[in-house]
N, C-alpha and C positions, 0 to 999 in steps of 0.2 A: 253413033246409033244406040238407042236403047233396048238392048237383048231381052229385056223383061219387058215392053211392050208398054204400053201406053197407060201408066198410070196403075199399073199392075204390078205384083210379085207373084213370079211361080215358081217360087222355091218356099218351103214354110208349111205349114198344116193348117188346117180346120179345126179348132179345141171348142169344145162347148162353152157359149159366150158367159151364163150364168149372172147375166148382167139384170135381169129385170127386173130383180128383189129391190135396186136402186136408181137406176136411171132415172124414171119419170119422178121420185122425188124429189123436192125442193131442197134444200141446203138449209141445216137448222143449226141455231150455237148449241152446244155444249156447256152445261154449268161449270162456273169455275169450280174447281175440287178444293176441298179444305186444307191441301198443301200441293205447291207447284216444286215439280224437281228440272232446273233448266243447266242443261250438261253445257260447260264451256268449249265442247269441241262437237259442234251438230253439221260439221262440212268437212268436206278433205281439204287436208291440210294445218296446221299446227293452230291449237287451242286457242282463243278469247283469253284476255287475265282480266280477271275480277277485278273491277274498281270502285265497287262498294262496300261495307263491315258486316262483323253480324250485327243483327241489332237496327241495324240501319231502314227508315220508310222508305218506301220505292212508290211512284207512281207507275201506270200504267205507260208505256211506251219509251219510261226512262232509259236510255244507257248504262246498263249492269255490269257491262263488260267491255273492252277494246279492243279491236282486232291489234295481234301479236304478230305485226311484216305484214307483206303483201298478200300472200297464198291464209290470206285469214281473215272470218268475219268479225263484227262486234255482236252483242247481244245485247237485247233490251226486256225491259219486265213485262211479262202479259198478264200481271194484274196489279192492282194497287194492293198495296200490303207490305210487311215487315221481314226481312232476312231474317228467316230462324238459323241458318247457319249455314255456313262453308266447306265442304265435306264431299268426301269420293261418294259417286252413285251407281248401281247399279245400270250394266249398258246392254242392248242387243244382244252385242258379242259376248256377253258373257266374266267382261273384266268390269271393275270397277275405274272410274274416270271423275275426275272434278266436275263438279255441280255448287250451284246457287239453290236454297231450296228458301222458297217464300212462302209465307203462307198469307194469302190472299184475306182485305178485310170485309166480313161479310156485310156491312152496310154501306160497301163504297159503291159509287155510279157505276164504276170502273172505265169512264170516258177518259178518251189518249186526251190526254193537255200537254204533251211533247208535240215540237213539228211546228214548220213556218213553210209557208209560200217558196215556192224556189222557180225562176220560169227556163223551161228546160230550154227554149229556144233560141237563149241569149248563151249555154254552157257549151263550151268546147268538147271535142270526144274524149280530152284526158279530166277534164272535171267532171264529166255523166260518171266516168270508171272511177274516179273518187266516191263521187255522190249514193254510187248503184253498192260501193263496200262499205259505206257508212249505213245502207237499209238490213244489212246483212241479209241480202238475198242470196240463196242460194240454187243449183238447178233444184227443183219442186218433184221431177220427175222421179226420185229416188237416186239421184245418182249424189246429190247434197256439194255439186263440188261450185265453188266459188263463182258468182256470176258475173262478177266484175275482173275475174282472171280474164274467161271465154272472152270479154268483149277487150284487151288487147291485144291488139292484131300485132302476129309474131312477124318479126322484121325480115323484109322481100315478100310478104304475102299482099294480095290485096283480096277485100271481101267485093261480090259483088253483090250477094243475094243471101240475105235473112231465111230460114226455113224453119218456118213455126211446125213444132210437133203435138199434134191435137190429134193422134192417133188412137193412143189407149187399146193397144190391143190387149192387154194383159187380162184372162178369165177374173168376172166378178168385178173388177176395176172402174170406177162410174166417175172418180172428183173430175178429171181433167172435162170429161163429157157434161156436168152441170157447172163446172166455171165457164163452159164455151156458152152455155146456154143462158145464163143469169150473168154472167161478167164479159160481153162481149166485147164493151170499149173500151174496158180496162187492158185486155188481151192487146189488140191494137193500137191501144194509147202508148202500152208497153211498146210494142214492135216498130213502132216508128221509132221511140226513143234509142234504142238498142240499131236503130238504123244508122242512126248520128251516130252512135258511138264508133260505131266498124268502117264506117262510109259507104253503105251499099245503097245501091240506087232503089230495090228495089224488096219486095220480101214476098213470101210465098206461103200461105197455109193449108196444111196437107191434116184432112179429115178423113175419117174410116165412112164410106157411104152407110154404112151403119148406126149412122147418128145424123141423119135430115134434121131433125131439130138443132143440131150447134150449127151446121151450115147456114140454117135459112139465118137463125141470130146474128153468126154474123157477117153474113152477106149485107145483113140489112144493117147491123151496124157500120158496114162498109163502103153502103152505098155512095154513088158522086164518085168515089176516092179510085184512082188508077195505081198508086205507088205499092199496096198489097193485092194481091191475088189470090182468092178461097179457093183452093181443091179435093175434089171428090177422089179418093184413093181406095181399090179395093178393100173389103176387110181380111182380113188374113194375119194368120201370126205368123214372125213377129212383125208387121208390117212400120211398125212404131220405133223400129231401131234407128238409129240416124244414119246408118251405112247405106239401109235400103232405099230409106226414104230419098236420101238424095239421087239415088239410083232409079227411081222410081218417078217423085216428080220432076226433077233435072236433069236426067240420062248422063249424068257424071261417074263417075269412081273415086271412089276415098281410095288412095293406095293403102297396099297394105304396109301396117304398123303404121302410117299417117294418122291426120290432123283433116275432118272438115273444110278446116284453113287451106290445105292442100291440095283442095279441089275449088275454091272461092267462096266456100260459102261456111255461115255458122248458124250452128242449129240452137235451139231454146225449146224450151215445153211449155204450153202454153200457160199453165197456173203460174212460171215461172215468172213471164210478162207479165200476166196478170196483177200480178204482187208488184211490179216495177215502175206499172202503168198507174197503179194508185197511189203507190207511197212517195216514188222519186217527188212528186208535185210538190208533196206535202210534206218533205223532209222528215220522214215516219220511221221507223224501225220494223222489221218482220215478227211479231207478236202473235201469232194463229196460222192454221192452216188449213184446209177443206182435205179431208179425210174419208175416207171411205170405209166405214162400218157394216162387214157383211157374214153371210155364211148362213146354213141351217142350223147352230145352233145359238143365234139372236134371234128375241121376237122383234125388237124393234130395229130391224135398220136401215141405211141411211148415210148419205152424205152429210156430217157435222164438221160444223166450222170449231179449231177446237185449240184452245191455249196452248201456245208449246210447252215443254214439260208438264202437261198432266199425266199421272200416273195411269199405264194402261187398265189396270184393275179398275180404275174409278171410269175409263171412259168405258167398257167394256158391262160394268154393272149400269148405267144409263141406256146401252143400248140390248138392256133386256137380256144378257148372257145365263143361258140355261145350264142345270148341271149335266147333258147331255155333251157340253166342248167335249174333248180328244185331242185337240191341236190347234195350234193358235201361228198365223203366220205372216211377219210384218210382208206386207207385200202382198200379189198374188201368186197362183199356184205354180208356175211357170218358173217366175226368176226370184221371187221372196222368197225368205227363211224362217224355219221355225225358231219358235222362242222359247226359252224355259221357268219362263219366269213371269209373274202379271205385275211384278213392282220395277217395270223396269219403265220412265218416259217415254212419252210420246216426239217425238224431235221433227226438225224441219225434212228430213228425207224421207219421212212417212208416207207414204202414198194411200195405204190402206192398212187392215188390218182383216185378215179373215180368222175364219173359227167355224172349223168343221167339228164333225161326230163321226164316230166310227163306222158307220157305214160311209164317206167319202173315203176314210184315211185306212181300211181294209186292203191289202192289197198283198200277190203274193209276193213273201218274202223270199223267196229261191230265184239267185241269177244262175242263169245257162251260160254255156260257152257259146260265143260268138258262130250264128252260123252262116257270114260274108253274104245276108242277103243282100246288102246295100241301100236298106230302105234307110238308114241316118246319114248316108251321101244322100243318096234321092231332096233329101228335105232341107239340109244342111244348107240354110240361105246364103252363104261366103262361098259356098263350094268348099269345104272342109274335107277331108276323109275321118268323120269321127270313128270309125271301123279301128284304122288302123294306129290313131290316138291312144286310144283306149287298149290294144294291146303293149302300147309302150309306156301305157301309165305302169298298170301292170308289173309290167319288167324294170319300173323304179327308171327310165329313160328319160325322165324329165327335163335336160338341157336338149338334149335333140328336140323333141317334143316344138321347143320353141325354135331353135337356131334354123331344122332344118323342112318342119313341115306347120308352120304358122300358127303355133298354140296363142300364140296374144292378140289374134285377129276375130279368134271367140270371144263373141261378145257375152255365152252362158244364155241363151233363149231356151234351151231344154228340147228342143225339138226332136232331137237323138236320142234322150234319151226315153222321151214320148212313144215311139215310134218302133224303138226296140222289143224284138219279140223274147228276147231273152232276158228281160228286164235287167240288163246292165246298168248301170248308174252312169253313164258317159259324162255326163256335165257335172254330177261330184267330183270326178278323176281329175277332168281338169281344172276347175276350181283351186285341188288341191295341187296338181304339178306348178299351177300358177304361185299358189303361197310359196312352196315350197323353190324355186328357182327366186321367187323374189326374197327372200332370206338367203339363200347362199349369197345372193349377189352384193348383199348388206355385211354379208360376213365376210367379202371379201375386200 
C-alpha cells in the first residue's frame, strides 16, 4: 500500500518556486570563451588521464581524455582549438585538481566531426554500458556520478521498471523543465536505450504538475507507444529525490542504506537521457550542458547550452551579472553550495548557477536552542528525527549518528533546516558528521 497516497508526498514543504525569470525561455548557446578550463575528474569517481600534449590541435568532440577503470568517464573537447596547457585548476571545492585548458579558435565552425552511426538495437546490454562510458555521461542531475555504473545491474537484482526523474523541484531550477520541453525524444530515445541496458520491461516518468508544458511535449512525443508511461506528480519539495519518487509513483520502498536496485527499479534524470538519447546513436562524446542561469542579480537570464569548462566569470558576464551579486551558488538554494570564487569551471554536475543580492542573503545570524517543537520531524521526508541529529552533532556523536539513528539515509534536502524556528543549521551538521565518519573510516 502506498502511505503517501496516490501520486503524492506529504512529508516535505512549500518553498517559493522563483522559477519564472526562466521557464518559459527558450534554451540559447553560450559563446565559446577565450579559454576553456576542462577538469579530468567532473564525476564520482577516479579522474580521466590526459591523452593529449600541450601544444597539441584538438577538434571539437575529440577524445582529450580516457576513462581511468570502470568507476570513470572519458573526456572530450568542446571546442576546436589548441592545448595551451596541462595544469591544476581551480574546483568548487576549493582545491586545486588537474585540468586541460584549451583555448578555443576563434575562426573555427566549431562543428563535432568526431562520431559514426552505431544502431543501438543490434548492441547487447554489456556493449550500451561500454558505449554509454565512452559518451562520458554522467547523472546531469548534479549528482555527476557515472551513468554507465547505474546501468550494471548488481548481481541477484533484477530491474523491472525505468523511473525517469523530470521533477526539478529545486527553487529557481528550470534546465531539466526546458530539456522536457524542447528535447522530448531525446529524453525517450534515451529511456528506452537505458531500458535494454538493465532489461526492464517498462519505464515510467514522473513530472511536477507544475510544468503542463513538458508533460503535454512529451506525452505527445510519446504517443502510439505503451512501454513509457508520463506522470503527473504533485509539486512539493523535495519531490524530485529518488527515494520518494519511487514511493510516490511506485508505492515501493528503497530500504534503508539500499540501492533503487533493491526495490527493482533505476532511476535517471531526464537531461541525463536526454544526452544518451542523442549521442549513444552518434557515437558523440558529452561536450555541453543546458544550465540554468538565474537570480536578481542577472539582467539577462536563462537556460544556456554551455561548453563544459567554461570559466564561471565568463558565463556569468554573458548573462548580464550586476555589481549588486552577494552570493553565488552552483546549484539551488536548498541543496547547492556557495562558491568563492568566479574562476573556477563550469563542469558536467552543474545544474544551475544562482546569484543573489543582499536582500535574499540577509538573514538572522543568531541560532537558539532547540525548542523540541518538532516541525523538522513534521517535514522530514525519511521520517528522520533531525531534532535529535542535531543535538548529537553537537556533542561531536558522529558514529552513533550513523550506526544507530540513520544519518546516511539523509539525503540533505534542507527541509529541517528551512523550517527551524531557531535557525539551527541541521543539514550543515550533518553534512559534516557525514565527512567526518567518512575519513575515520579511510583512516582506519
Amino acid at each position: 500500500m502506498n502511505i503517501f497516497g496516490t501520486k503524492r508526498l506529504w512529508r516535505g514543504i512549500h518553498v517559493p518556486e522563483h522559477k519564472d525569470q526562466t521557464s518559459a525561455l527558450p534554451i540559447r548557446r553560450l559563446p565559446f570563451p577565450p579559454l576553456l578550463i576542462v577538469p579530468l575528474s567532473q564525476h564520482a569517481g577516479k579522474p580521466a588521464k590526459a591523452i593529449v600534449r600541450e601544444g597539441q590541435e584538438v577538434g571539437r568532440g575529440e577524445p582529450i581524455a580516457e576513462a581511468d577503470g570502470f568507476m570513470s568517464v572519458p573526456m572530450h573537447a568542446p571546442a576546436t582549438g589548441r592545448v595551451e596547457r596541462i595544469a591544476p585548476a581551480p574546483s568548487a571545492k576549493g582545491d586545486l585538481s588537474p585540468a586541460i585548458y584549451i583555448k578555443p579558435y576563434p575562426g573555427a565552425s566549431q562543428e563535432v566531426l568526431y562520431g559514426a552511426d552505431q544502431d543501438i538495437s543490434s548492441m547487447t546490454p554489456a556493449e550500451i554500458v561500454s558505449a554509454v562510458q565512452a559518451t562520458g555521461v554522467v547523472g546531469l542531475g548534479g549528482a555527476a556520478f557515472p551513468t554507465h555504473v547505474k546501468l550494471r545491474v548488481p548481481e541477484g537484482k533484477k530491474i523491472d521498471t525505468v523511473l525517469v526523474n523530470g521533477c526539478e523541484c529545486e527553487p529557481y531550477l528550470t534546465t531539466d523543465h526546458r530539456v522536457m520541453v524542447e528535447y522530448p525524444k531525446q529524453v525517450l530515445q534515451g529511456a528506452r536505450i537505458v531500458m535494454r541496458a538493465v532489461g526492464a520491461d517498462r519505464a515510467v516518468v514522473g513530472v511536477e504538475d507544475n510544468k503542463p508544458d513538458a508533460l503535454a511535449a512529451l506525452r505527445e512525443a510519446n504517443a502510439g507507444r505503451t512501454d513509457i508511461s508520463i506522470e503527473a506528480v504533485a509539486a512539493k519539495y523535495p519531490q524530485g529525490a529518488e527515494k520518494m519518487l519511487v514511493k510516490v509513483l511506485l508505492g515501493r520502498e528503497i530500504p534503508s542504506g539500499g540501492l533503487p536496485s533493491d526495490a527493482g527499479v533505476a532511476v535517471f534524470n531526464v537531461a541525463t537521457l536526454a544526452q544518451i538519447g542523442d549521442l549513444l546513436p552518434n557515437r558523440q562524446g558529452l561536450i555541453e550542458r543546458v544550465v540554468t542561469l538565474t537570480g536578481p542579480a542577472l539582467t539577462k537570464p536563462g537556460n544556456y547550452l554551455i561548453p563544459l569548462g567554461t570559466p564561471l566569470r565568463w558565463a556569468l558576464e554573458q548573462a548580464g551579472c550586476t555589481s549588486k551579486a552577494t552570493s553565488v551558488i552552483l546549484g539551488g538554494p536548498m541543496m547547492g553550495a556557495s562558491i568563492g570564487s568566479f574562476d573556477i569551471p563550469l563542469t558536467k554536475g552543474v545544474t544551475g548557477v544562482l546569484v543573489l543580492t543582499r536582500n535574499e542573503t540577509e538573514a538572522s545570524s543568531h541560532i537558539y536552542p532547540c525548542i523540541h517543537c518538532a516541525a523538522c520531524v513534521n517535514v522530514c521526508p525519511i521520517h528522520l528525527d533531525p531534532s535529535h541529529l542535531g543535538l548529537l552533532a553537537k556533542k561531536e556523536r558522529y558514529e552513533e549518528m550513523e550506526s544507530t539513528y540513520h544519518l546516511n539515509d539523509c539525503f540533505e534536502c534542507g527541509c529541517c533546516s528551512y523550517v527551524c524556528p531557531a535557525h539551527i543549521p541541521l543539514v550543515q551538521y550533518f553534512r559534516v558528521a557525514k565527512q567526518l565518519n567518512r575519513e575515520e573510516k579511510a583512516r582506519r
